[in-house]
KOLZAVEX-584861 format. One line per 10 residues: number of its first residue (from 1); their letters; for each residue x, y, z of C-alpha. Coordinates in Angstrom, 3 decimals. Example, Ala and Ser with C-alpha at 12.3 -4.5 7.8 and 13.67 -1.06 7.14 Angstrom:
2
1	as	12.300,-4.500,7.800 | 13.670,-1.060,7.140
END
This chain:
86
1	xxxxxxxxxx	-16.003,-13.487,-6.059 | -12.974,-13.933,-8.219 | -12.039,-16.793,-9.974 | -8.882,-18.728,-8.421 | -5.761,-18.220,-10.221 | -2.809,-19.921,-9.529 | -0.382,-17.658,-8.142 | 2.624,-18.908,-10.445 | 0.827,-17.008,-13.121 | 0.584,-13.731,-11.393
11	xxxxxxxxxx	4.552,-14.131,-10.621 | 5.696,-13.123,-13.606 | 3.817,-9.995,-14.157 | 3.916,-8.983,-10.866 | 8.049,-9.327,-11.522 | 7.745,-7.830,-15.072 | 5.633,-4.434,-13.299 | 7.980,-4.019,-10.584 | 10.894,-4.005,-12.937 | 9.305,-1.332,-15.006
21	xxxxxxxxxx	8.699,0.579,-11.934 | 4.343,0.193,-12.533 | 4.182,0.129,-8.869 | 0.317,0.676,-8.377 | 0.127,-2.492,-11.122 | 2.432,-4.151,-9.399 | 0.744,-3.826,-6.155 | -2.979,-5.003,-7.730 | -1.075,-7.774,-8.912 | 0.418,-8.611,-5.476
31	xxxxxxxxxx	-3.168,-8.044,-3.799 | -4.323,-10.842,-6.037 | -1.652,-13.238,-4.556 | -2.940,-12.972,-1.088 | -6.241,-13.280,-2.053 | -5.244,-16.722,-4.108 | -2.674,-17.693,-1.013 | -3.360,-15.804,2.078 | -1.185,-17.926,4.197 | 1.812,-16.635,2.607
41	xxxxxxxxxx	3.447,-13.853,5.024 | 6.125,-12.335,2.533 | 2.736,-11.752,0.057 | 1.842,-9.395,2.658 | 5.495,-7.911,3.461 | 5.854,-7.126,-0.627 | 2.518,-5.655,-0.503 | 3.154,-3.388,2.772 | 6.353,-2.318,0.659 | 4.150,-1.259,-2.462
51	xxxxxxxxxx	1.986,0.580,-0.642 | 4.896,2.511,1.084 | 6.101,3.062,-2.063 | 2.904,4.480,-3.791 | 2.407,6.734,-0.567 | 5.417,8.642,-1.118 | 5.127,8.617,-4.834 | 1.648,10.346,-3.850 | 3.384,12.590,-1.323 | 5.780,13.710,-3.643
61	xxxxxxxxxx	3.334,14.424,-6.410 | 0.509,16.090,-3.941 | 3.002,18.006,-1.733 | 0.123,20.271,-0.690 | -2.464,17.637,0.272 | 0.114,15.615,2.357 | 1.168,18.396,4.616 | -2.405,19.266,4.934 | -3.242,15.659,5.668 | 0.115,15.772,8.248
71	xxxxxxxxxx	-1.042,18.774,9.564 | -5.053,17.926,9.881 | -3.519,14.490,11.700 | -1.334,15.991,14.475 | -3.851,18.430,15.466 | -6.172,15.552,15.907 | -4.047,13.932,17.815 | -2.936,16.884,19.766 | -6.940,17.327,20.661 | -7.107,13.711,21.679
81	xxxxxx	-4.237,13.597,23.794 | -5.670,16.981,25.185 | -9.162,15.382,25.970 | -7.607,12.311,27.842 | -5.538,14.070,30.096 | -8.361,16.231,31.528
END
């Protein structure tokens, strides 16, 4: 269990790695402020943006593994939908 920290001291850094473009920082640092104040909603939005933005840093670096992964997915769901309509 972590310690509580108030989350007007992980504002600042969380700020201060976003503006240096530190996203996957940034985004531990925004994970800590919903674990400190869960019943904030735009905690969660900022977070869901972070992570969209580390996916497609990802993508970009690991071309190969994300059309794999793209590829691997559709033909799952291609069996799936394949399976419940028989």
């Amino acid at each position: 269990m972590l310690p509580y920290t108030p989350p007007d001291t992980l504002m600042f850094p969380l700020f201060s790695a976003i503006q240096r473009k530190a996203w996957v920082r940034a985004k531990r640092l925004c994970y800590e402020l919903i674990l400190c104040d869960s019943e904030r909603k735009s905690y969660h939005d900022l977070y869901v943006r972070l992570e969209q933005i580390t996916n497609l840093i990802d993508r970009r670096l690991h071309p190969r593994v994300a059309v794999s992964q793209e590829t691997t997915a559709s033909s799952d769901a291609e069996k799936s939908s394949r399976q419940g309509s028989l």
